[in-house]
N, C-alpha and C positions, 0 to 999 in steps of 0.2 A: 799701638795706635788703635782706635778705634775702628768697626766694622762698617758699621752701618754713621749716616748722617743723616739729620733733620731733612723734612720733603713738605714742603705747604702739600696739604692736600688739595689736587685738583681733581675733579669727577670728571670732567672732558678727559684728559688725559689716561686717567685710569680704564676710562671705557675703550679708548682708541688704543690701549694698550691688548686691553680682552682681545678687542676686535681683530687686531695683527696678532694673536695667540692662537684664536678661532684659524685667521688664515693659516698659519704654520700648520697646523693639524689638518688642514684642509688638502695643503701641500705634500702632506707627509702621504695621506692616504693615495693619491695619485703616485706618488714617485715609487710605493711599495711594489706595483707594477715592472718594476724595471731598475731601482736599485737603493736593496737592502740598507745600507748606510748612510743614504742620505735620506731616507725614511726617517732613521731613528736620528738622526740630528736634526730635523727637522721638528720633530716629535718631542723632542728635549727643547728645544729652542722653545716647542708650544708651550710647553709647563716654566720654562726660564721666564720668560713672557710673560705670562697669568700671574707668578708668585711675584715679580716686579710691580705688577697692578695691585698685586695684596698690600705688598710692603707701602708703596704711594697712599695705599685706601686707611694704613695706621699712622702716618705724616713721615716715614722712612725712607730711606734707598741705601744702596751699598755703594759704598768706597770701591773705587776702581782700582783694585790693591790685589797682589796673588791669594788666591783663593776666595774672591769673591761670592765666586758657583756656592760653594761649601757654608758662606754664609749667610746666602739667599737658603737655601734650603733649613739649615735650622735656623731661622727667622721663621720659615712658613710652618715648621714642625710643632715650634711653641706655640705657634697662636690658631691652628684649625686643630679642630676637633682631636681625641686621643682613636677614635673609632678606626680614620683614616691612614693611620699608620704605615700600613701596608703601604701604601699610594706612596709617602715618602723613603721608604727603603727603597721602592724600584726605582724614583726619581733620582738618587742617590747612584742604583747600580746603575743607572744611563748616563749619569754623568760621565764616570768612572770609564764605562763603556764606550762611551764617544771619547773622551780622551784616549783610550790604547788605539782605537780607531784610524783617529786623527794623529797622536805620534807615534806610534807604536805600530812595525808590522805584523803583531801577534793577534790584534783590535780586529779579527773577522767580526763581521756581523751577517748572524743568520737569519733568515726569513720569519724564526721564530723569533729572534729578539725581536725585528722590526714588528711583527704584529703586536708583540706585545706592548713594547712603545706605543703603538698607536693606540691600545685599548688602556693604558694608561694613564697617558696624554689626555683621551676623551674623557674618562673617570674625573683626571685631578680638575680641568677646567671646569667643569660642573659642581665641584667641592666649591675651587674659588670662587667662582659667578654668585652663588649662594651666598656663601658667606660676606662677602660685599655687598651686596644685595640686603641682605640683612641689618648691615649694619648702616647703609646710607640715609643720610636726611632727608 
């Protein structure tokens, strides 16, 4: 079956999507404060977020099917820049990361993950916002 399905593109939407990506990252940077793991899920949810806004901004979305995460990410790998790379392996290892988190009791998350989440999180929305930006009518 198929991943991904057709999406009319809507610019309201896609913007209000940024907008709740901006908040999560917003969230994330507060919660760092006082607890590491929901930083970095927070922080993952921001880039989950933004790359949903990509997908809408090419007339896409994903199938609410297992492994969804996995094909938002290579949707967003194929179409922003090759430069960026980096930015998608760590969104990759946060996925990853928040799931042992979330079922797994082996999923610590350290203070260093969470910062880094959040410095990657700020990176990728700044990718996406551009490249949308670019490309809108």
């Amino acid at each position: 079956m198929k991943k991904l399905k057709p999406q009319k593109v809507d610019w309201a939407q896609i913007e209000r999507f940024l907008l709740s990506a901006e908040k999560k990252l917003a969230s994330a940077k507060k919660i760092l404060a006082f607890d590491e793991e929901a930083c970095l899920q927070q922080a993952y949810e921001a880039m989950l977020k933004a790359s949903l806004g990509l997908m809408f901004s090419h007339a896409f979305r994903a199938r609410s099917l297992p492994g969804h995460h996995i094909a938002i990410i290579e949707f967003v790998r194929a179409r922003i820049d090759r430069k960026h790379a980096g930015l998608l392996t760590t969104f990759d290892r946060l996925r990853r990361k928040r799931n042992m988190a979330l079922y797994d009791d082996t999923g610590f998350v350290s203070l260093h993950d969470a910062e880094q989440a959040l410095e990657t999180a700020r990176e990728f929305l700044e990718v996406i916002r551009a490249d949308i930006a670019a490309r809108r009518p």
